[in-house]
C-alpha positions in Angstrom: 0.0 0.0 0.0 2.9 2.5 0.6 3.3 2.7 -3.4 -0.2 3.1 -3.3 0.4 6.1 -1.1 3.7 6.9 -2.9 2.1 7.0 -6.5 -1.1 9.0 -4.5 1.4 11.2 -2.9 2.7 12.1 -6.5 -0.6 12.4 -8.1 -1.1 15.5 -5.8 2.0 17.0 -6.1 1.8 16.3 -9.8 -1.8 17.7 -9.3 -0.3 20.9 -8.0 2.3 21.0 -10.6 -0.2 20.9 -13.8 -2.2 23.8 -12.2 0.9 25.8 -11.8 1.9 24.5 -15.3 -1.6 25.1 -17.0 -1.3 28.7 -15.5 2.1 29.2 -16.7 1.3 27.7 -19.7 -1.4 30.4 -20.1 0.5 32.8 -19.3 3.1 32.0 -21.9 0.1 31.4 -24.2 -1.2 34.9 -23.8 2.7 36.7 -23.9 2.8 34.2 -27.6 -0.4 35.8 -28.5 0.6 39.2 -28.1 3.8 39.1 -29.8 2.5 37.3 -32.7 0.5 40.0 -33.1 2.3 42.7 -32.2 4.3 40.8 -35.4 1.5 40.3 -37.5 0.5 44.6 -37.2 4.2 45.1 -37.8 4.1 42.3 -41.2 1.1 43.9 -42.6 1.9 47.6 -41.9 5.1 46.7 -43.9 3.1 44.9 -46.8 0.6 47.9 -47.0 3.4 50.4 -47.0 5.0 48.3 -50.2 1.4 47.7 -52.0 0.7 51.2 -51.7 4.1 51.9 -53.2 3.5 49.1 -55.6 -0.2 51.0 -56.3 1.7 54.4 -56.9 3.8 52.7 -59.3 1.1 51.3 -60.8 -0.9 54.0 -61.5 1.9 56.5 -62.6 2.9 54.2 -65.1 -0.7 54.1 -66.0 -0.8 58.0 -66.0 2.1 58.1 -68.5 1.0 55.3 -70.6 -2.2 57.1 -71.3 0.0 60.3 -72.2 2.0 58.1 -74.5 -1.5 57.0 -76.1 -2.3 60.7 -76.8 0.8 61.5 -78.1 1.3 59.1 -80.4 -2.5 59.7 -81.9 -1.4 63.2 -82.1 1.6 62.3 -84.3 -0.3 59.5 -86.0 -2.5 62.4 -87.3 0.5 64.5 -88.3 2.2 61.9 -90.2 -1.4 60.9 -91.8 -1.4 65.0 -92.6 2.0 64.8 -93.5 1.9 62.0 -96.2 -1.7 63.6 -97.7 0.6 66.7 -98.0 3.5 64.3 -99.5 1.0 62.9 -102.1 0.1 65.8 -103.2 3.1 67.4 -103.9 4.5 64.5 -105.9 0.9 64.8 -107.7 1.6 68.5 -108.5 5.4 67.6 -108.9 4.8 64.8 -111.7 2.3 67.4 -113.0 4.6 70.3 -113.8 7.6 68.0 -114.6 5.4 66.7 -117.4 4.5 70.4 -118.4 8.0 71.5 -118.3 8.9 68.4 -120.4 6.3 69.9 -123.1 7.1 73.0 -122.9 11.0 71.8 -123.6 9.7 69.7 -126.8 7.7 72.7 -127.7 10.6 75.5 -127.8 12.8 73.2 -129.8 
């Protein structure tokens, strides 16, 4: 019976033991809790600072890409004037060439 007693004698003190262990344990818990956390605000306040960077980035290269759309329609429009203006001198210059050539067979 005296192990009986022995192994009784250790349940209680073991008893004891898991309380003081289930509070530390909590305690521990709690102190993980909080610094995860604490982590977690620190890990996301650090990934919002680098999306909105990423978002600025984003959206000035959108801004300039729409004022590289403009410009080149602008100079879309002035080569598509340019070359109307191009045809139409080689028009008029085939025009006169031909007249001058006539007018040279003429005078001789």
């Amino acid at each position: 019976m005296a192990s009986k007693t022995g192994n009784h004698g250790k349940k209680d003190v073991s008893g004891a033991t898991a309380s003081l262990t289930v509070e530390a344990i909590s305690l521990l818990l709690d102190q993980h809790r909080e610094a995860l956390a604490a982590d977690y605000k620190t890990s996301f306040s650090t990934l919002e600072t680098t999306f909105d960077q990423v978002r600025s980035a984003v959206e000035d290269h959108g801004q300039r890409l729409s004022s590289l759309e403009l410009i080149s329609d602008y100079l879309s429009q002035r080569i598509n004037k340019l070359e109307d203006v191009c045809s139409s001198l080689r028009y008029n210059n085939s025009k006169l060439t031909a007249k001058v050539n006539e007018l040279e067979a003429l005078s001789r």
